[in-house]
N, C-alpha and C positions, 0 to 999 in steps of 0.2 A: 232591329237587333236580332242577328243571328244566336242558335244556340251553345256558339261557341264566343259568345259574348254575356262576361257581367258585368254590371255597371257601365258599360258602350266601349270597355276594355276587352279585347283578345285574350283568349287563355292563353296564347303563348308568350304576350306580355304582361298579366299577373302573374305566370311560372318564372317570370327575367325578375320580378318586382319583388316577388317573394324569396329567390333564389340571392339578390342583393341585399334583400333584409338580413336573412339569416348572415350575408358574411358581413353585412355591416354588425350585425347581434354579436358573432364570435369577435370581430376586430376589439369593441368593447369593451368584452369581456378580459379581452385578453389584453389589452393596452391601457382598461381603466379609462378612457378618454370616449367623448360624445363622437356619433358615426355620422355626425351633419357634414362636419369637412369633408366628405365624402359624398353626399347625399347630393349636397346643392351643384357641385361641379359634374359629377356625373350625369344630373338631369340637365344642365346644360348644354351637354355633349351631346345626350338623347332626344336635343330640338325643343325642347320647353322651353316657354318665357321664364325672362331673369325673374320678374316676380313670383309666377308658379314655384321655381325651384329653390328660390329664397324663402319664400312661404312653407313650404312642404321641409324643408330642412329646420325652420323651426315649428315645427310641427310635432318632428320627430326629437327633438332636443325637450320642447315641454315634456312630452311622454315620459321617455328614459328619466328626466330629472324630476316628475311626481313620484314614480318610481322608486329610485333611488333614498330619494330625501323622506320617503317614508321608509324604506329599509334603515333607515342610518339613523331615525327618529325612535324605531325600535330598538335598537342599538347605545343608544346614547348619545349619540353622536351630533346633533346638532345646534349650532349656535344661532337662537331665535332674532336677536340682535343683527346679528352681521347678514342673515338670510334677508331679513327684511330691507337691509340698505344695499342688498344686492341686487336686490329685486326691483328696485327702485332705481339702481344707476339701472339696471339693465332695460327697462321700461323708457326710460327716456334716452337711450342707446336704440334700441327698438325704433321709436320712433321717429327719432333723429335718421337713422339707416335707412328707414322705408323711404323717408323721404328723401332723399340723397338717389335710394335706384331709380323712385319715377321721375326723377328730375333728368337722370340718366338715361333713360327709357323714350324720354321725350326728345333729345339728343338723339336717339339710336345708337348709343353707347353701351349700355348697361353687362350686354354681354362680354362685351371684351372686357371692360374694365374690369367688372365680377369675378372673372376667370384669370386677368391677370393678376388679380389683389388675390385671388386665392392663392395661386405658386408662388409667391413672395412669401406669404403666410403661413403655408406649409414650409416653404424653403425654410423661413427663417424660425419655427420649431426645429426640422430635423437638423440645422444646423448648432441652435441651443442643445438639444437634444445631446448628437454628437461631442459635442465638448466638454458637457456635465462627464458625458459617459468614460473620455478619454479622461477628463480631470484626477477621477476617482476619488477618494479621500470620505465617502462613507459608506463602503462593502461593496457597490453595485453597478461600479462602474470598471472600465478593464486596465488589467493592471500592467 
């Protein structure tokens, strides 16, 4: 390990890693919405295994939503009921998924498929997205 290495990583890609945190951080913030749909496709792009980038993008979705759901607990805001049974499909979603990419993985699949189930899934928000917006009919959509 050189001294332009930490953790067996390049400073000039913790400066790439740190520089996409922040814009996945502002995107957040500014859209309200988790920066994994982002996180997992881009590590794909960057040559990581589908697992790595699967992994690491819920990695970053637990964080933000401990986060969170302790800001909104000091708040008032949360319903202990409905957390619990979300936590619970999400858990056997989870692991329903994982097992679904190694199965994909084993194929030599996982990448395409991963990545083309992401533009669908992005498509088909900005496409929800888009039509709420044109719809309008509660202030914040265009008129």
């Amino acid at each position: 390990m050189t001294m332009m290495e930490i953790f067996g990583i390049s400073a000039a890609m913790l400066v790439m890693f740190a520089g996409f945190g922040l814009l996945i951080g502002i995107l957040f913030g500014f859209f309200g919405m988790g920066g994994s749909f982002l996180v997992t496709p881009a590590l794909l792009v960057m040559g990581y295994p589908s697992r790595v980038a699967v992994g690491s993008g819920l990695a970053f979705v637990f964080g933000t939503s401990v986060i969170a759901t302790l800001k909104h607990r000091d708040l008032g805001q949360v319903d202990y009921k409905l957390g619990v049974s979300m936590i619970i499909g999400t858990t056997v979603g989870l692991e329903v998924g994982k097992e679904i990419v190694l199965h994909l993985e084993e194929l030599g699949m996982a990448g395409n498929i991963i990545s083309i189930t992401y533009v669908l899934l992005l498509g088909g928000i900005g496409a929800f997205v888009t039509y709420e917006a044109l719809k309008g009919g509660d202030g914040g959509g265009v008129s």
